[in-house]
C-alpha positions in Angstrom: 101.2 113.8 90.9 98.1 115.6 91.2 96.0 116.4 94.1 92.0 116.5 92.7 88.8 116.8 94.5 85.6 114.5 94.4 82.7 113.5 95.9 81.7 110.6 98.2 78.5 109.9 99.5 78.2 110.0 102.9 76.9 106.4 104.6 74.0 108.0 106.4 73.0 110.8 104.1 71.2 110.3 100.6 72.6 110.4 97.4 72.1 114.3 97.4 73.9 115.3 100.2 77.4 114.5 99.8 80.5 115.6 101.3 83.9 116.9 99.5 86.9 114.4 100.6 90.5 115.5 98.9 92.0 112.3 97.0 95.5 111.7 95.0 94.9 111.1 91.5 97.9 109.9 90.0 99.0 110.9 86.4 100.1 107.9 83.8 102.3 106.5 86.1 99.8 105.0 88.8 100.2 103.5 92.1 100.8 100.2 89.0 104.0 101.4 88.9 105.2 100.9 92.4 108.3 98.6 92.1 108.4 97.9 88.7 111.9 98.5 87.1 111.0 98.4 83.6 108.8 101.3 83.0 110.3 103.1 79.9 110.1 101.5 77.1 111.3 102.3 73.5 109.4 100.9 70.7 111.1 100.9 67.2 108.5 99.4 64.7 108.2 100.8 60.8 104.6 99.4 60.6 102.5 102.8 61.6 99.5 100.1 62.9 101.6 97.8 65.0 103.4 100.6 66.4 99.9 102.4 67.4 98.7 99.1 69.1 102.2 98.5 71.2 101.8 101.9 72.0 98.1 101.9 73.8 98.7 98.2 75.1 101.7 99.1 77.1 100.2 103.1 77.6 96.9 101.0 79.2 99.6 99.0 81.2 101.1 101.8 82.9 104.4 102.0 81.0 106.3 105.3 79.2 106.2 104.5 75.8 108.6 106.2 73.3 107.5 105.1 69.1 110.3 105.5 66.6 109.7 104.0 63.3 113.2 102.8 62.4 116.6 101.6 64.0 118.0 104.9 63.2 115.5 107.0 64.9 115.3 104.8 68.0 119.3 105.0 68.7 119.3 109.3 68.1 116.2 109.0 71.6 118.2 106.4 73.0 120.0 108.5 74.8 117.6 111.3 75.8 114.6 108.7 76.5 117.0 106.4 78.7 114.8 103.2 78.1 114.6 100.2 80.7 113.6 98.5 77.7 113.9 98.3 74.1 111.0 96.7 71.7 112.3 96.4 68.4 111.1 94.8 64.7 113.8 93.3 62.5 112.8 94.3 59.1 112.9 98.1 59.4 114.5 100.6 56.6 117.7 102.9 57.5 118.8 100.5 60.6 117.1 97.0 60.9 116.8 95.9 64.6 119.6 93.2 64.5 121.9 96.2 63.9 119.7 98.3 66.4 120.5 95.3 69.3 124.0 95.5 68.4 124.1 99.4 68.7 122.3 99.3 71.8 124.7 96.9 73.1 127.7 98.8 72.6 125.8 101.9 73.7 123.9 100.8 77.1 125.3 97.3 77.5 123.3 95.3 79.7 121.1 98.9 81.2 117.9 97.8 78.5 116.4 95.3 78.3 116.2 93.9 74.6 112.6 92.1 73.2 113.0 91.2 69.5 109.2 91.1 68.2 109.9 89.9 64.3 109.1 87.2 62.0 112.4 86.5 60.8 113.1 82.9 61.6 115.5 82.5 64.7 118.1 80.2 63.0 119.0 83.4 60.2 119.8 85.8 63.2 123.5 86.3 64.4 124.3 85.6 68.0 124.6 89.2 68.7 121.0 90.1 66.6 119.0 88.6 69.1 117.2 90.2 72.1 116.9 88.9 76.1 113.3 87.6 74.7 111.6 87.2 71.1 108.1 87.4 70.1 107.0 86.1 66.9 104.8 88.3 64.4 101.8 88.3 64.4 101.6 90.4 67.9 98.1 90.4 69.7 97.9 93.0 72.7 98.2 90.2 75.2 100.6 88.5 74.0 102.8 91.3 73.2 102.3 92.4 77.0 102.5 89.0 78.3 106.4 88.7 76.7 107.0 92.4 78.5 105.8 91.2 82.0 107.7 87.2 81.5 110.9 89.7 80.6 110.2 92.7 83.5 109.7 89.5 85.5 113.4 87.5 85.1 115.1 91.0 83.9 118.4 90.6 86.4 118.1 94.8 87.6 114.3 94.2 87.9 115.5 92.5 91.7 
């Protein structure tokens, strides 16, 4: 946090006279933040546009957002980013996500929470390819941070 001056208007005095009050501006992380458990998340999206939008929605929202642009990438930060949550694409060269859920798995177990945003039909993943939540391609802002919150929201360490 960062302690910053500004100005405030006294009540009785005019719009020139105004009177210096010390105020907490808080970096990134606002007063939002209070109480949520899921604030890190790791997005790992091959798709240089998506992965720019998921990054400002969820920036916008208050959240650490880590972009990797393949499985592969994403596990090597897993570790030194230490995400609540995991956003991941199926279709992705070097490690698609159904391997990247499985990796994780083994890695964190049930520490990150696991949204699979894709387009790949549901009945062609393995039991152990799927997320906690999916989101189906396409991905507008709201609805890609309206599947974060319903998941934040029922996420069992979230309590």
């Amino acid at each position: 946090m960062k302690i910053r001056d500004f100005w405030v208007a006294d009540c009785d005095d005019s719009a020139r006279r105004r009177r210096r009050w010390p105020a907490l501006i808080v970096l990134n992380q606002s007063l939002s933040m209070l109480g949520r458990a899921l604030h890190k998340i790791l997005v790992a999206e091959d798709d240089i546009l998506l992965a720019t939008i998921h990054e400002i929605t969820l920036r916008e929202a208050g959240f650490d957002v880590l972009i990797c642009r393949d499985g592969e990438q994403a596990l090597e930060a897993m570790d030194a980013f230490d995400p609540d949550m995991l956003i991941t694409d199926f279709a992705m060269p070097r490690m698609n996500g159904g391997e990247l859920i499985k990796a994780t798995r083994s890695r964190r177990g049930a520490r990150t929470a696991v949204l699979l945003a894709s387009a790949r039909d549901e009945h062609l993943l393995k039991e152990d390819e799927r997320g906690d939540a999916r989101l189906e391609k396409p991905i507008t802002p709201g609805r890609l941070l309206g599947a974060v919150r319903a998941l934040e929201a029922r996420w069992p360490q979230a309590a």
